[in-house]
Backbone as CSV, one residue per row, in Angstrom:
resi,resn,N_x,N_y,N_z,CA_x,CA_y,CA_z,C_x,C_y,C_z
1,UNK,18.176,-3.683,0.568,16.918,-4.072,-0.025,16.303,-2.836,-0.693
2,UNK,15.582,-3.280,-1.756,15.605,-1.927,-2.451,14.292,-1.389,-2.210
3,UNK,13.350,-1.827,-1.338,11.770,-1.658,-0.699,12.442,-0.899,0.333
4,UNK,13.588,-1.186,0.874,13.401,0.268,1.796,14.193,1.365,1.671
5,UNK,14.680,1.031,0.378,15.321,2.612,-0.340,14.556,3.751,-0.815
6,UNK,13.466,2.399,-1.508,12.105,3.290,-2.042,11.863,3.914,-0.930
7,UNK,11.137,2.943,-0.228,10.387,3.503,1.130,10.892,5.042,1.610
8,UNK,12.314,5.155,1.794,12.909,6.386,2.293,13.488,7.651,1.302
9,UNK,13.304,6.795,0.384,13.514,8.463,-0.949,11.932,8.995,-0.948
10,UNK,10.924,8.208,-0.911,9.433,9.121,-0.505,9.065,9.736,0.749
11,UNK,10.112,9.985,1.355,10.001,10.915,2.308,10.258,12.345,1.966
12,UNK,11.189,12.650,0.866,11.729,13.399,0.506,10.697,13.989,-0.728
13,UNK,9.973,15.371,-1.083,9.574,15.920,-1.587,10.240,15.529,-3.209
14,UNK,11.328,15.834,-3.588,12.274,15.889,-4.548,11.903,14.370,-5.227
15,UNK,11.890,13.456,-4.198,12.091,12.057,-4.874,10.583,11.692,-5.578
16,UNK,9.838,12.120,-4.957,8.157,12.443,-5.137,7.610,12.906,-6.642
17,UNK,8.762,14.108,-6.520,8.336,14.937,-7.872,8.969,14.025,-9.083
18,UNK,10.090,13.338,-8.606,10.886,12.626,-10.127,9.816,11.345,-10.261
19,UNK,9.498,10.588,-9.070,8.086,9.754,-9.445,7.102,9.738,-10.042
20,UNK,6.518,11.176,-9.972,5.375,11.931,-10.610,5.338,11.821,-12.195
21,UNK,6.771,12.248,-12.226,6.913,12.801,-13.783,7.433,11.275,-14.675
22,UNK,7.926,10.270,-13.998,7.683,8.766,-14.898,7.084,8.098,-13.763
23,UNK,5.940,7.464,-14.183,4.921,6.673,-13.312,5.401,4.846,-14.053
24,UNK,6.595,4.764,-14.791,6.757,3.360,-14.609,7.259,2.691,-13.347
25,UNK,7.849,3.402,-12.433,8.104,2.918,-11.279,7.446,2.779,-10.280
26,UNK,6.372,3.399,-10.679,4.699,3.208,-9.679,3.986,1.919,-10.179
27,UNK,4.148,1.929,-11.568,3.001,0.712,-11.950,4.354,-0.677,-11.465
28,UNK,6.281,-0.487,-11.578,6.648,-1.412,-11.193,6.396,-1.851,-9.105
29,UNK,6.021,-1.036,-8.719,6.270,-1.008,-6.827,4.665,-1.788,-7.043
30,UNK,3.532,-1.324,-7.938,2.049,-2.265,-7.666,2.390,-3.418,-7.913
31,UNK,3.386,-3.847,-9.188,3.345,-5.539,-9.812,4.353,-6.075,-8.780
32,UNK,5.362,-5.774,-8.150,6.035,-6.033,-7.430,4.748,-5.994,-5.828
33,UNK,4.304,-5.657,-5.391,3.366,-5.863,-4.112,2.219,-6.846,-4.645
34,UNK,1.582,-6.497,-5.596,0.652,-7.749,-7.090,1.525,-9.403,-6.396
35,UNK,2.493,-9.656,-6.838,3.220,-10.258,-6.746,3.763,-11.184,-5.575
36,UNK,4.173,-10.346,-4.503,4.831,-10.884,-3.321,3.542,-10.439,-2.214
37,UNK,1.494,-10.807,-2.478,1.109,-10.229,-1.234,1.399,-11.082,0.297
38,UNK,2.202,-11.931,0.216,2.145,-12.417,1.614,3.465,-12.056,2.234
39,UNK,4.204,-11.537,1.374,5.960,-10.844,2.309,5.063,-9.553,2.995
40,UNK,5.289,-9.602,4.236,4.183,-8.796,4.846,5.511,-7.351,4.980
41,UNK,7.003,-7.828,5.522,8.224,-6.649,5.180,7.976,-6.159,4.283
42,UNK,8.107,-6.817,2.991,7.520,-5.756,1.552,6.450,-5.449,1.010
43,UNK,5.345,-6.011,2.090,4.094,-5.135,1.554,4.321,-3.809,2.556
44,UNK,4.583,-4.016,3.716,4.621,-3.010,4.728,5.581,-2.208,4.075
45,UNK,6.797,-2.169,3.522,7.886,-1.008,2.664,7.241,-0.402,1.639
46,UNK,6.355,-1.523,1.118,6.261,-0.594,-0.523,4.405,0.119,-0.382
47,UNK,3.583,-0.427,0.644,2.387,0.319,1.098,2.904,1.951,1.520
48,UNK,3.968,1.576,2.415,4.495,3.075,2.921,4.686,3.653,1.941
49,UNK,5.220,3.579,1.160,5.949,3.822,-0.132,4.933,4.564,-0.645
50,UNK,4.285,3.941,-1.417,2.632,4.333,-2.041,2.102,5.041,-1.738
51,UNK,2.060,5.456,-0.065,1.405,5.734,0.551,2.132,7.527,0.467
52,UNK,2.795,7.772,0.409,3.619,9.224,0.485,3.602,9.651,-0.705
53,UNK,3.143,8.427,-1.683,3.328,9.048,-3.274,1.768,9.543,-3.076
54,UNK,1.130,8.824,-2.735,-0.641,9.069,-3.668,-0.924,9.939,-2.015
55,UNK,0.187,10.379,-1.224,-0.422,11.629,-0.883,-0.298,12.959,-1.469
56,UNK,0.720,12.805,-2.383,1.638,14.545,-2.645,0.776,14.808,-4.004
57,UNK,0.234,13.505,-5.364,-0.183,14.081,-6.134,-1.452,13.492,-6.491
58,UNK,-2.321,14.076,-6.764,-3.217,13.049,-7.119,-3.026,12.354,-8.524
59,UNK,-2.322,13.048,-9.376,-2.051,12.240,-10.494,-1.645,11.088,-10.546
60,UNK,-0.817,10.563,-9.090,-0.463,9.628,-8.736,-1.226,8.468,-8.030
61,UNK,-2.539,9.341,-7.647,-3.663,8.675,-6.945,-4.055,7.890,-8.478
62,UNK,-4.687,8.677,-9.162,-5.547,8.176,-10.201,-4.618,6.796,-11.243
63,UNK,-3.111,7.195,-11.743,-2.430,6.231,-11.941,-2.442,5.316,-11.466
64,UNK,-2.141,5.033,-9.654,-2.025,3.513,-9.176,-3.537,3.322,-9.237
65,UNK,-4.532,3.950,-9.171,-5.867,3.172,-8.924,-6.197,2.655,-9.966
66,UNK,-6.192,3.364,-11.738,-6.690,2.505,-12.205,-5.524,2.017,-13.155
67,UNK,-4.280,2.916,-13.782,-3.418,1.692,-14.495,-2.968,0.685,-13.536
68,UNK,-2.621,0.780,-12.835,-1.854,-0.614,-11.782,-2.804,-1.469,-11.224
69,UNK,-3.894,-1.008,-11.382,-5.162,-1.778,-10.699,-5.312,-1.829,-8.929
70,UNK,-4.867,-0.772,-8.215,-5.245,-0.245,-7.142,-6.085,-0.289,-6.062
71,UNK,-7.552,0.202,-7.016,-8.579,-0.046,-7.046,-9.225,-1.563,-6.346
72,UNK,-8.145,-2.643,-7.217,-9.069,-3.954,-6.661,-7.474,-4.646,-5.608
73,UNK,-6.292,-4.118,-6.106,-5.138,-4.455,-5.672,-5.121,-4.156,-3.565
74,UNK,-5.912,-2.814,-3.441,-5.611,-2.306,-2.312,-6.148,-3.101,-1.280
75,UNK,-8.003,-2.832,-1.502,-8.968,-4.053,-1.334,-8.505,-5.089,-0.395
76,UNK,-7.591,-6.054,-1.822,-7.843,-7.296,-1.573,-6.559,-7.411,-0.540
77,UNK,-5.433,-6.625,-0.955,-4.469,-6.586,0.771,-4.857,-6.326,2.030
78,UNK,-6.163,-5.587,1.902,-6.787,-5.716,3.578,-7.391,-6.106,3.934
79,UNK,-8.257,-7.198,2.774,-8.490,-8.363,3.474,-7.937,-9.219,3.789
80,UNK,-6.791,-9.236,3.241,-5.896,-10.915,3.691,-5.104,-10.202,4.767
81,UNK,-4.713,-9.100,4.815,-4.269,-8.676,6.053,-5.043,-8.605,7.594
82,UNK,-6.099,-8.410,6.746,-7.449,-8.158,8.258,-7.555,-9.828,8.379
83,UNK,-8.043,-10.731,7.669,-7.838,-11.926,7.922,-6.720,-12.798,8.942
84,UNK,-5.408,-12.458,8.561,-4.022,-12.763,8.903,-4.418,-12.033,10.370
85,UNK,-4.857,-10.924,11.053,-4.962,-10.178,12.326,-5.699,-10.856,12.766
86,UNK,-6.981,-11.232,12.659,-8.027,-12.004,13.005,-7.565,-13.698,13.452
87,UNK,-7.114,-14.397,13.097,-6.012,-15.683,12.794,-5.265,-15.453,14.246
88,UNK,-4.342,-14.578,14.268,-3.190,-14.015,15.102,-3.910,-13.965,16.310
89,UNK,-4.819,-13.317,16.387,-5.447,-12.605,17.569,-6.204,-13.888,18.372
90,UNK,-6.695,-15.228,17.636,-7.104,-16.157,18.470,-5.947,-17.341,18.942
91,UNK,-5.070,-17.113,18.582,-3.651,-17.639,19.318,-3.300,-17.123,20.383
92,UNK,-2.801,-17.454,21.403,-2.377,-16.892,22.447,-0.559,-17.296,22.910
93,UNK,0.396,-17.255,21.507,1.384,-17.586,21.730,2.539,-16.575,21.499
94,UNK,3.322,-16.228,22.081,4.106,-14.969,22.294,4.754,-15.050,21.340
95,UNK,5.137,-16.002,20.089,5.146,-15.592,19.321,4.293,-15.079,17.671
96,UNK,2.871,-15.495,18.306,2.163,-14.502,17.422,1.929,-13.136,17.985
97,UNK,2.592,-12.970,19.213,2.204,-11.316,19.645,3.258,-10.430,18.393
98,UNK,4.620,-11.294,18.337,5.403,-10.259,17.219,4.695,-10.382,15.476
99,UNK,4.135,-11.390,15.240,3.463,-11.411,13.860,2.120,-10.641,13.722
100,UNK,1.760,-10.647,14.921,0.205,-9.907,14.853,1.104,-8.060,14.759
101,UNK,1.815,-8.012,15.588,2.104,-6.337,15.573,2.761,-6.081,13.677
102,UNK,3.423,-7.013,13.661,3.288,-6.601,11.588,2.346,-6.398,10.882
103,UNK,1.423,-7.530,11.109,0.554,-7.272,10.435,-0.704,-6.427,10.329
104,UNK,-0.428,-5.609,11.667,-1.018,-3.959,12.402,-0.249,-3.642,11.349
105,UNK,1.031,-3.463,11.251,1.738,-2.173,10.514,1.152,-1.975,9.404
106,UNK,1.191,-3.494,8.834,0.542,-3.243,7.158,-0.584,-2.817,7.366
107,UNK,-1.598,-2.710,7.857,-2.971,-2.993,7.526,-2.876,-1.398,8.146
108,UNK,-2.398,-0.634,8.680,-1.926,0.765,8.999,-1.635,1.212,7.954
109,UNK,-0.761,0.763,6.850,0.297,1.307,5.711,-1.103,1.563,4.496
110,UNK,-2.048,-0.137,4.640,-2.674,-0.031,3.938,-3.882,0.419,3.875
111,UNK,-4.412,1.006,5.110,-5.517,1.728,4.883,-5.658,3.538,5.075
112,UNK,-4.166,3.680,5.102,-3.408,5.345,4.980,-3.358,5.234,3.299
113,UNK,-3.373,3.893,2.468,-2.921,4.440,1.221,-4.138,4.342,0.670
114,UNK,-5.031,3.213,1.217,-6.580,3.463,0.404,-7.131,4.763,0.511
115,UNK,-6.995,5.416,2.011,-7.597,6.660,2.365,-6.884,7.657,1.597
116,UNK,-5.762,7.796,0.855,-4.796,8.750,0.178,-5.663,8.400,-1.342
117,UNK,-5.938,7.158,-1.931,-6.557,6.667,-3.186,-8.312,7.812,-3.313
118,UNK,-8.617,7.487,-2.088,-9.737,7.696,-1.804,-10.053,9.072,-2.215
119,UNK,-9.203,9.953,-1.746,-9.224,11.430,-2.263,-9.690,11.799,-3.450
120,UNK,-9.157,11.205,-4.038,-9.526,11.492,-5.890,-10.537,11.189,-6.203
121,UNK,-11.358,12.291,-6.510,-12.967,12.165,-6.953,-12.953,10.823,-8.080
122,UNK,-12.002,10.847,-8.948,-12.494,9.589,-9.982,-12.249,8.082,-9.187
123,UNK,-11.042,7.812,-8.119,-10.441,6.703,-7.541,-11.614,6.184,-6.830
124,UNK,-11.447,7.503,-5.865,-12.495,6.988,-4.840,-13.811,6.740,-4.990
125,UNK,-14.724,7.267,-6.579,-15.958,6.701,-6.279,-15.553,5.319,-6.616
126,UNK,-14.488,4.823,-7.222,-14.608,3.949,-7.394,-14.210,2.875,-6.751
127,UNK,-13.636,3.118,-5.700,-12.870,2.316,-4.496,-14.440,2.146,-3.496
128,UNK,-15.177,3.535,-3.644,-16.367,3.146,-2.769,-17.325,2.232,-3.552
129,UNK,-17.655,1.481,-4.727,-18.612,1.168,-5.152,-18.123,-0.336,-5.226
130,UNK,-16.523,-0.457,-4.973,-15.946,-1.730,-5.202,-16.007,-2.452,-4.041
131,UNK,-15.806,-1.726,-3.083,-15.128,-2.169,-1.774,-16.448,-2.832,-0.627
């Protein structure tokens, strides 16, 4: 799967810097998460993902926030994620104990990448005035 190839070449400094320098594969990992928000596996791969990029540059902050739309994209995944936890949490069936712990992960993935967005004096006032 190629969400967790991404996922694990942004561990790597090197893979970071070749990201940096073409940001079409940043605006493709937002339309691709844009896209699939309820695969909670590939929001959780490609949040991580995001999440290691828009820590190393901020150029990368300011790109996903406002070309990819970030900004309102990030947002609205933690609410349907915080929603989806909330849901989970008034069930008491052992198998929402394994769906509720995913949807911890994401909502982990995704508020490490808002807080990484957040950094950037231009992102973040604007993540704070949206949110």
């Amino acid at each position: 799967n190629v969400s967790r190839i991404v996922a694990k070449l942004t561990l790597h400094a090197a893979a970071c810097e070749a990201f940096a320098r073409c940001t079409s594969h940043l605006r493709q990992i937002a339309r691709t998460l844009s896209a699939n928000p309820d695969s909670a596996p590939l929001t959780l791969r490609l949040a991580f993902a995001l999440g290691n990029l828009t820590e190393r540059s901020d150029r990368l902050r300011v790109v996903f926030a406002f070309d990819c739309e970030g900004t309102t994209l990030v947002p609205h995944l933690l609410g349907k994620y915080w929603q989806k936890d909330r849901q989970l949490s008034k069930l008491e069936q052992p198998s929402a104990a394994n769906g509720a712990k995913e949807v911890e992960e994401v909502l982990v993935k995704l508020v490490r990448l808002f807080a990484n967005i957040a950094i950037s004096s231009s992102a973040g006032t604007t993540l704070a005035s949206s949110s």
